[in-house]
C-alpha positions in Angstrom: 0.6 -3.2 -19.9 3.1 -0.9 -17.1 6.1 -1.8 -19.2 6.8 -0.4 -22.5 9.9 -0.1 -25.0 10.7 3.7 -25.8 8.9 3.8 -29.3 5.5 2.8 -27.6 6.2 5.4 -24.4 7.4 7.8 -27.3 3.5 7.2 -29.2 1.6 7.6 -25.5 4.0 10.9 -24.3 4.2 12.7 -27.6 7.7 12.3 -26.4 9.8 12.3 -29.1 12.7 8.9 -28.5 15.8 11.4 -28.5 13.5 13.1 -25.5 13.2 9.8 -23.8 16.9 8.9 -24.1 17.5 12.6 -22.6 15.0 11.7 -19.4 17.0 8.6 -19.3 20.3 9.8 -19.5 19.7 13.2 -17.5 18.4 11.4 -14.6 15.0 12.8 -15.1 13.8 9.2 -14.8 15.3 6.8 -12.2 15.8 3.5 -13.2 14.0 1.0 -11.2 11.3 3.6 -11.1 10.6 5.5 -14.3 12.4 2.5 -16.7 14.5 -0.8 -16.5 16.2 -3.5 -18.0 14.0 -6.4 -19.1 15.3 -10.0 -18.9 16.3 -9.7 -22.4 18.5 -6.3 -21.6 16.2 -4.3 -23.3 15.2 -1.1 -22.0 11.5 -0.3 -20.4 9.6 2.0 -19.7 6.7 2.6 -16.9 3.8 4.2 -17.9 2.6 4.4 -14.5 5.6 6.1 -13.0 6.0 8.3 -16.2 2.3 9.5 -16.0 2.7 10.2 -12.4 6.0 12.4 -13.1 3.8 14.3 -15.9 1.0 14.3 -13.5 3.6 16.4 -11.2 5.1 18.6 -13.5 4.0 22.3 -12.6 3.1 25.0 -15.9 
């Protein structure tokens, strides 16, 4: 599955939620991209697009 809700992005990152939210919030993570609305207005997340970005970060 691509689209996940925060807690099970939050047990595949390491992430912890308040991180997530921060992502979110921040900009870090565009939405259409890195998360969306579902039909039901819930948030979701993209694993795909999240493990790219982490894929990308530089050490």
């Amino acid at each position: 599955m691509i689209w996940v809700t925060i807690k099970k992005l939050s047990e595949l990152t390491g992430y912890t939620t308040e991180a997530i939210r921060q992502k979110k919030k921040k900009g870090v993570w565009v939405e259409n991209r890195h998360w969306r609305k579902a039909p039901d207005n819930r948030i979701v997340f993209n694993t795909e697009a999240v493990d790219k970005w982490l894929s990308s970060t530089r050490v």
